[in-house]
Each structure stands twice: as structure tokens, then as C-alpha cells.
Backbone atoms as SQL, in Angstrom:
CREATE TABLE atoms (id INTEGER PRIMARY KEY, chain TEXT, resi INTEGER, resn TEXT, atom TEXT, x REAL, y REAL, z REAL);
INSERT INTO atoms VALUES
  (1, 'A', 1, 'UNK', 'N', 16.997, -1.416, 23.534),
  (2, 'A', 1, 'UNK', 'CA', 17.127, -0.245, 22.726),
  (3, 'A', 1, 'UNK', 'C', 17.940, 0.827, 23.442),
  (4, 'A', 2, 'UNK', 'N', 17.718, 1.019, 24.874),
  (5, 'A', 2, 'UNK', 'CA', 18.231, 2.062, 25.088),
  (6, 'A', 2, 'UNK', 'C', 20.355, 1.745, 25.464),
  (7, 'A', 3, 'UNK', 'N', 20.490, 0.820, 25.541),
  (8, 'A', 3, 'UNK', 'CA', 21.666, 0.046, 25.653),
  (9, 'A', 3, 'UNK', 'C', 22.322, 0.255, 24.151),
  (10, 'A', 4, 'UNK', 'N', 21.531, -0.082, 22.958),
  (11, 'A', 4, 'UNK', 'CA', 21.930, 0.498, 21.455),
  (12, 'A', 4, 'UNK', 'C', 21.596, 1.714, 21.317),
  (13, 'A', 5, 'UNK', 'N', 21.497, 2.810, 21.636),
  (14, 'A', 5, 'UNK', 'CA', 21.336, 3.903, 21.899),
  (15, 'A', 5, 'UNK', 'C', 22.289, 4.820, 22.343),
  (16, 'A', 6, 'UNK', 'N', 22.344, 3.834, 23.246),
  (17, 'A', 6, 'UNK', 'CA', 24.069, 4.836, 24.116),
  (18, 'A', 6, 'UNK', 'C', 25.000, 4.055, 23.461),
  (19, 'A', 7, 'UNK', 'N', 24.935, 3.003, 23.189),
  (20, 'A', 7, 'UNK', 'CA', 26.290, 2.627, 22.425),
  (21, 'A', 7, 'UNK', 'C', 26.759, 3.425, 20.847),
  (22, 'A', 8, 'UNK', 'N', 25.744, 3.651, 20.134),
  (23, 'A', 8, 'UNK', 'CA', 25.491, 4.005, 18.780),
  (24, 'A', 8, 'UNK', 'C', 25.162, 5.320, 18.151),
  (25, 'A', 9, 'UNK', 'N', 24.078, 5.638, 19.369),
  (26, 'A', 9, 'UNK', 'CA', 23.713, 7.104, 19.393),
  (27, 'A', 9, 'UNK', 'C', 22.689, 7.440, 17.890),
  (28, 'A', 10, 'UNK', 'N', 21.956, 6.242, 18.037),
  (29, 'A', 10, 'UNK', 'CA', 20.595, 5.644, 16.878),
  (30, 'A', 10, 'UNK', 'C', 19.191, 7.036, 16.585),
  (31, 'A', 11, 'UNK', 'N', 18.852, 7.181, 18.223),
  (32, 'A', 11, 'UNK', 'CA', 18.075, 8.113, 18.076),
  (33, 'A', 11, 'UNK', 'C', 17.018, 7.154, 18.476),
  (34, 'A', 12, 'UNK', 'N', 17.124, 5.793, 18.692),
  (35, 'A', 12, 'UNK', 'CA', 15.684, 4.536, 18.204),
  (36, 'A', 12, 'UNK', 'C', 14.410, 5.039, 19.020),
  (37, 'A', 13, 'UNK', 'N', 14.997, 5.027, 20.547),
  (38, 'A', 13, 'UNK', 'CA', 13.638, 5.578, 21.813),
  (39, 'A', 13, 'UNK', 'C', 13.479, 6.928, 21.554),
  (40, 'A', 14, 'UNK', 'N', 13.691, 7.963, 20.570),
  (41, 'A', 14, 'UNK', 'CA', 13.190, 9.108, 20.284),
  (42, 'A', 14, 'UNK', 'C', 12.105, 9.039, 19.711),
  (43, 'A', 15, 'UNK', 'N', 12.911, 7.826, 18.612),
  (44, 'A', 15, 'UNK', 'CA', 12.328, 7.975, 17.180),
  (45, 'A', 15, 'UNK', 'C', 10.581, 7.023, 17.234),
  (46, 'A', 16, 'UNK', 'N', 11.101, 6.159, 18.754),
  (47, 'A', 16, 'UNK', 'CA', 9.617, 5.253, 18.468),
  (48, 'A', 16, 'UNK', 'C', 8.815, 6.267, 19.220),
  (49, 'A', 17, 'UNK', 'N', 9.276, 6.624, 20.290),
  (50, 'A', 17, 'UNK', 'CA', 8.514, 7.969, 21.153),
  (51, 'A', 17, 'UNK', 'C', 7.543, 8.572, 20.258),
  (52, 'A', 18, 'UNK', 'N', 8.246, 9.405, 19.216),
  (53, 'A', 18, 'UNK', 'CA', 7.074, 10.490, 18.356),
  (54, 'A', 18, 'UNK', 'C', 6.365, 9.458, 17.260),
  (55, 'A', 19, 'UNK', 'N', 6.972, 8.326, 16.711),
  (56, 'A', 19, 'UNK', 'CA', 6.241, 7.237, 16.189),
  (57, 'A', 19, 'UNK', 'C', 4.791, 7.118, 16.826),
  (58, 'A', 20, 'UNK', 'N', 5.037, 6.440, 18.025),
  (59, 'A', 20, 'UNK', 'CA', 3.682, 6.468, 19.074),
  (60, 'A', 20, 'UNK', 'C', 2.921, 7.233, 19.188),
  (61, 'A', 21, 'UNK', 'N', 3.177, 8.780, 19.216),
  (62, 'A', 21, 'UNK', 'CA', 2.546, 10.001, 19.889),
  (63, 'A', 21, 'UNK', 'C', 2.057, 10.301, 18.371),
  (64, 'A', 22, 'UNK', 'N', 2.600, 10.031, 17.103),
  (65, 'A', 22, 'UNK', 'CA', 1.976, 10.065, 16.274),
  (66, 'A', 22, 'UNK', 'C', 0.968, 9.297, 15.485),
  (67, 'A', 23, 'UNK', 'N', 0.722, 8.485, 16.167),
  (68, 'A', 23, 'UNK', 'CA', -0.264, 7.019, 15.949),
  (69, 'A', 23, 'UNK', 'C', 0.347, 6.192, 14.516),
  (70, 'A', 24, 'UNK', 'N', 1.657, 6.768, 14.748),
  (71, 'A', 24, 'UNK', 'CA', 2.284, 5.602, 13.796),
  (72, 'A', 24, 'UNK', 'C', 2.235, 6.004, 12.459),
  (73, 'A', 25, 'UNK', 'N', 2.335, 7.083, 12.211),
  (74, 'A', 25, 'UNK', 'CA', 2.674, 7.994, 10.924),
  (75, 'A', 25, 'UNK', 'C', 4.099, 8.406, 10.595),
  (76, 'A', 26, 'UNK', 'N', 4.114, 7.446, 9.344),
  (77, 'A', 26, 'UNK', 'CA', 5.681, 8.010, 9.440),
  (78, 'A', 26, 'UNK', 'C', 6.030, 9.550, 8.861),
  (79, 'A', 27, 'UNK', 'N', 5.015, 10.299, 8.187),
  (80, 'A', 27, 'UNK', 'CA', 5.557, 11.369, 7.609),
  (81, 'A', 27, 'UNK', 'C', 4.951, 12.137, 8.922),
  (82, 'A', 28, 'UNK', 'N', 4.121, 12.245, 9.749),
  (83, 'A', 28, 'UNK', 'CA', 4.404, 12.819, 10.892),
  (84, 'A', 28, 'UNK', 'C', 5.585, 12.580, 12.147),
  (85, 'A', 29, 'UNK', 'N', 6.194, 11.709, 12.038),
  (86, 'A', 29, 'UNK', 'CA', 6.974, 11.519, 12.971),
  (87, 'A', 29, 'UNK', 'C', 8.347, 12.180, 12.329),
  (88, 'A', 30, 'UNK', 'N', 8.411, 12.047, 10.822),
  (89, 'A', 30, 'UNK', 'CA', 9.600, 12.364, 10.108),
  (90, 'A', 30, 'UNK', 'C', 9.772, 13.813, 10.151),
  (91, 'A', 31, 'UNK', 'N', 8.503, 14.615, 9.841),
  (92, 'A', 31, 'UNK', 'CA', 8.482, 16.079, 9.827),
  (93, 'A', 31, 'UNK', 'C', 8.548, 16.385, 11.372),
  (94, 'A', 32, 'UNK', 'N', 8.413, 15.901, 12.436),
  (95, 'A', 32, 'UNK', 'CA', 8.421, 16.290, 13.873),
  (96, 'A', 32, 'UNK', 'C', 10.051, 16.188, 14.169),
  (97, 'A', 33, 'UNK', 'N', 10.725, 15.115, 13.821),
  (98, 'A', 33, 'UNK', 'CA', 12.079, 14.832, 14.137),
  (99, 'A', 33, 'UNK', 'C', 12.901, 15.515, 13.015),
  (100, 'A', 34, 'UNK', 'N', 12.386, 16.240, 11.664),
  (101, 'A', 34, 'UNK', 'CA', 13.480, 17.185, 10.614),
  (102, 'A', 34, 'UNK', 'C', 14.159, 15.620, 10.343),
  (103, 'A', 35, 'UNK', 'N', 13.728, 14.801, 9.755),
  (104, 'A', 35, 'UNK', 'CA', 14.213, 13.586, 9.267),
  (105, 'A', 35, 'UNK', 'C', 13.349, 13.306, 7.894),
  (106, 'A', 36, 'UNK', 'N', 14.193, 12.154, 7.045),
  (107, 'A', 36, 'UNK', 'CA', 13.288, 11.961, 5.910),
  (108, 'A', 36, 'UNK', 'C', 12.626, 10.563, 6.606),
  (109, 'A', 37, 'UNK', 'N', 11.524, 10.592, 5.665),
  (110, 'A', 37, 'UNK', 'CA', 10.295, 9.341, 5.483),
  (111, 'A', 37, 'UNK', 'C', 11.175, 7.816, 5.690),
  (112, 'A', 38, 'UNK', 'N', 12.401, 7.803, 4.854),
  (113, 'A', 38, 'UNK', 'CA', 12.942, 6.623, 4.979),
  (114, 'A', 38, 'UNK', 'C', 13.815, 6.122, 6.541),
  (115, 'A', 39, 'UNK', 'N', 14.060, 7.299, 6.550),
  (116, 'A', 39, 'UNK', 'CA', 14.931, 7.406, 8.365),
  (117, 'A', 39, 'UNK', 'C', 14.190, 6.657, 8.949),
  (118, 'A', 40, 'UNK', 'N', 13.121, 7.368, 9.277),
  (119, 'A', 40, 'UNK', 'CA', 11.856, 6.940, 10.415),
  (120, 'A', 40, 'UNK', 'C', 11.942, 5.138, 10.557),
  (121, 'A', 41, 'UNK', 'N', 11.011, 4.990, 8.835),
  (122, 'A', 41, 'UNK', 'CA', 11.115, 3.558, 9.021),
  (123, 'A', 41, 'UNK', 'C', 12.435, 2.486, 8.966),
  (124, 'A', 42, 'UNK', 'N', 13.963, 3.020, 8.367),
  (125, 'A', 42, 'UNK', 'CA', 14.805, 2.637, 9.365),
  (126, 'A', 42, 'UNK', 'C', 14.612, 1.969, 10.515),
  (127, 'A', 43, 'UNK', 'N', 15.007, 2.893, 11.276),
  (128, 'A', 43, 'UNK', 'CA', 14.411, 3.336, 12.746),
  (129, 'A', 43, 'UNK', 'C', 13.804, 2.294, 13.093),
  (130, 'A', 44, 'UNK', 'N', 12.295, 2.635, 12.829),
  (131, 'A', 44, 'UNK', 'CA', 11.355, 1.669, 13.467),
  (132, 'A', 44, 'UNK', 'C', 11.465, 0.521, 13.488),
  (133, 'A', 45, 'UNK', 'N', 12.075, 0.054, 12.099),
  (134, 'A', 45, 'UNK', 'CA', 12.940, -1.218, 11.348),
  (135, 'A', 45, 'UNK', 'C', 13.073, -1.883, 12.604),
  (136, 'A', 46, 'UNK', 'N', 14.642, -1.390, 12.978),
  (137, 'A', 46, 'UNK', 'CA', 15.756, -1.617, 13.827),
  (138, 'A', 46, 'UNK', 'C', 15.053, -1.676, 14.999),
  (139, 'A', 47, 'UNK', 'N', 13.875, -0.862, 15.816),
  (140, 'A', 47, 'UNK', 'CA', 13.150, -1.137, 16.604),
  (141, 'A', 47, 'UNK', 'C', 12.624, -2.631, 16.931),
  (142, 'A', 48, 'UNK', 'N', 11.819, -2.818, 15.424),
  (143, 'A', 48, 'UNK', 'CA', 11.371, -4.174, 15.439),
  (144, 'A', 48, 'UNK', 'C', 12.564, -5.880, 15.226),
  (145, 'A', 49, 'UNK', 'N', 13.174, -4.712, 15.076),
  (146, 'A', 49, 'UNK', 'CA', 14.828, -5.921, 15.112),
  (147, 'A', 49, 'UNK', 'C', 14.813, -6.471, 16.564),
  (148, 'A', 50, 'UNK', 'N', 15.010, -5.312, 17.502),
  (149, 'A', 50, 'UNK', 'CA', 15.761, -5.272, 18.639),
  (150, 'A', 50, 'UNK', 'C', 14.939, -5.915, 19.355),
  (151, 'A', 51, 'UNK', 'N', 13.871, -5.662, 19.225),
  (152, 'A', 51, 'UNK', 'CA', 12.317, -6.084, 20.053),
  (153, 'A', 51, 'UNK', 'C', 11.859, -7.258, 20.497),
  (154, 'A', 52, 'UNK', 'N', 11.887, -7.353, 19.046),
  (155, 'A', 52, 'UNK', 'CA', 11.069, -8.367, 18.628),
  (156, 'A', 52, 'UNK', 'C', 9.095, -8.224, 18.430),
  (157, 'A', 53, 'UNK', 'N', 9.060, -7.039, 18.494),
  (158, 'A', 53, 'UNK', 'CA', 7.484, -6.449, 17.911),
  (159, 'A', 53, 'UNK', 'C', 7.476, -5.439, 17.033),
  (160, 'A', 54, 'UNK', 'N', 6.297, -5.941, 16.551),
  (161, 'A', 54, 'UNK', 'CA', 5.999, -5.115, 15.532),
  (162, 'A', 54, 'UNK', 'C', 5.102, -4.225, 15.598),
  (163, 'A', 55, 'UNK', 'N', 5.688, -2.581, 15.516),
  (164, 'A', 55, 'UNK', 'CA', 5.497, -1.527, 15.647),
  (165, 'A', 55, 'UNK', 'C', 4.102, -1.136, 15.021),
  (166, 'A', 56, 'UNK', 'N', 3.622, -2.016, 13.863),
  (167, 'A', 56, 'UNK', 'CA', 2.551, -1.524, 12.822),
  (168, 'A', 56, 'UNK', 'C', 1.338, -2.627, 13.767),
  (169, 'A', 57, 'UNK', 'N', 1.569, -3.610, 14.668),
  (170, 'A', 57, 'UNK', 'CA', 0.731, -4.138, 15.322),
  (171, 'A', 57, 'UNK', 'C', 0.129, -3.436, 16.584),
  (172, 'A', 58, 'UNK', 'N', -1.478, -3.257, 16.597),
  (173, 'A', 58, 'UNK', 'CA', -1.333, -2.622, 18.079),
  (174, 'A', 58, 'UNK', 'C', -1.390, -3.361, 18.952),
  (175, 'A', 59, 'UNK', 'N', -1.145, -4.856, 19.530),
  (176, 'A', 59, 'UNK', 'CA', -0.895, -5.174, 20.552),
  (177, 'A', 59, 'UNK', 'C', 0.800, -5.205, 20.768),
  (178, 'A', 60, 'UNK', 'N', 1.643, -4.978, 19.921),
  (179, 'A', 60, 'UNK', 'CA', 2.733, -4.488, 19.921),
  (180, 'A', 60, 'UNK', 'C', 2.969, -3.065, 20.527),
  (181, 'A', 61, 'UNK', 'N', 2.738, -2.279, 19.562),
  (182, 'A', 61, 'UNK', 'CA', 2.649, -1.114, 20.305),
  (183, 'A', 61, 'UNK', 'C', 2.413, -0.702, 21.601),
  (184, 'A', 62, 'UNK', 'N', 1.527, -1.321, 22.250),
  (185, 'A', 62, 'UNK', 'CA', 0.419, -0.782, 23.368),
  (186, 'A', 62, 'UNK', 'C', 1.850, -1.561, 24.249),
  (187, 'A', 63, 'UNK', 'N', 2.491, -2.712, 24.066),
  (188, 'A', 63, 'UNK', 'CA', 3.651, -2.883, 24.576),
  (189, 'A', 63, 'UNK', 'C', 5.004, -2.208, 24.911),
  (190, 'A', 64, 'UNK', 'N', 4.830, -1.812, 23.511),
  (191, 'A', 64, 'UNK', 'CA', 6.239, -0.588, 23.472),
  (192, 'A', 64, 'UNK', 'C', 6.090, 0.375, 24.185),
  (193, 'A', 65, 'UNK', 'N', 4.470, 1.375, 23.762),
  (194, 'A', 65, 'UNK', 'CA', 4.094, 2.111, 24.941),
  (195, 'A', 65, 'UNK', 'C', 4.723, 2.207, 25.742),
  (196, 'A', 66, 'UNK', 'N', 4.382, 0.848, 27.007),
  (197, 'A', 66, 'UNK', 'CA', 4.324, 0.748, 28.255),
  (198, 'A', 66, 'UNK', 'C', 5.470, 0.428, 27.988),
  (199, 'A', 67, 'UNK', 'N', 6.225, -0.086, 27.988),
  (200, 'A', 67, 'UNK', 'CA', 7.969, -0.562, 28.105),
  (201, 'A', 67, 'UNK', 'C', 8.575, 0.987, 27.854),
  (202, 'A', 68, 'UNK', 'N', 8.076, 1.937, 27.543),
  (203, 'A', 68, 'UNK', 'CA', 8.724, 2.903, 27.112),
  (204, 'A', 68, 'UNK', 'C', 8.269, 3.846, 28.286),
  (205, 'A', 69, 'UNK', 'N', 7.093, 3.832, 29.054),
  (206, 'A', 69, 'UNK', 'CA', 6.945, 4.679, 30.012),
  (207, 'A', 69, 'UNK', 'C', 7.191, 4.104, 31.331),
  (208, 'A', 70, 'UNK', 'N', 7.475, 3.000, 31.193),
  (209, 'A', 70, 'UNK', 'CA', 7.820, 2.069, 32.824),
  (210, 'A', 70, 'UNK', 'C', 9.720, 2.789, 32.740),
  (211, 'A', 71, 'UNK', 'N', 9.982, 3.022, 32.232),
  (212, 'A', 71, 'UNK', 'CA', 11.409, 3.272, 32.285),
  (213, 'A', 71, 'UNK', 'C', 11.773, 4.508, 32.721);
């Protein structure tokens, strides 16, 4: 992600960041980032593209988490 990020300039590790911190609400993550409802899950979409997990799973998550704070 963060490699499509700088290439693209996606927003994706922002966007899963407040995803997370929002326990996975997309109209909280959407109103935190001034984005619409559909952006988000975009986003998260393309997350679960890149990944290969799924964001709405929490043993996924609890992955992303940590892949996201080891960095």
C-alpha cells in the first residue's frame, strides 16, 4: 500500500488508519477525512485488493493494525 500510495497518491494508509481508529465505520471515517461514504469504501476496497484481507474481518484487521504500526 504504501508503494501505491506514493506512486498514485490514493490516500489508502490514511484512509485504513481512521477506518481502524474508527472501529470500522465508514460514515465515521468519511466525516473524519471530509470524504463521502462511497470514497471510504473505495478505499478500503482497494485496501482489500492490495492485501489480500479483509478489512470487515477482525482477524484481518488486528493484522492491518499491526502491519500498519510496525512501519
Amino acid at each position: 500500500m504504501l508503494d501505491h500510495d506514493a506512486r498514485s497518491g490514493t490516500g489508502l494508509v490514511e484512509t485504513l488508519e481512521v477506518f481502524l481508529d474508527e472501529s470500522g465505520s465508514w460514515n465515521r471515517t468519511a466525516a473524519r477525512l471530509h470524504l463521502h461514504v462511497n470514497t471510504v469504501r473505495y478505499r478500503i476496497g482497494r485496501v482489500a485488493e492490495l492485501t489480500g484481507r479483509d478489512p470487515s474481518s477482525f482477524t484481518d484487521r488486528v493484522d492491518l493494525y499491526l502491519a500498519l504500526r510496525s512501519r
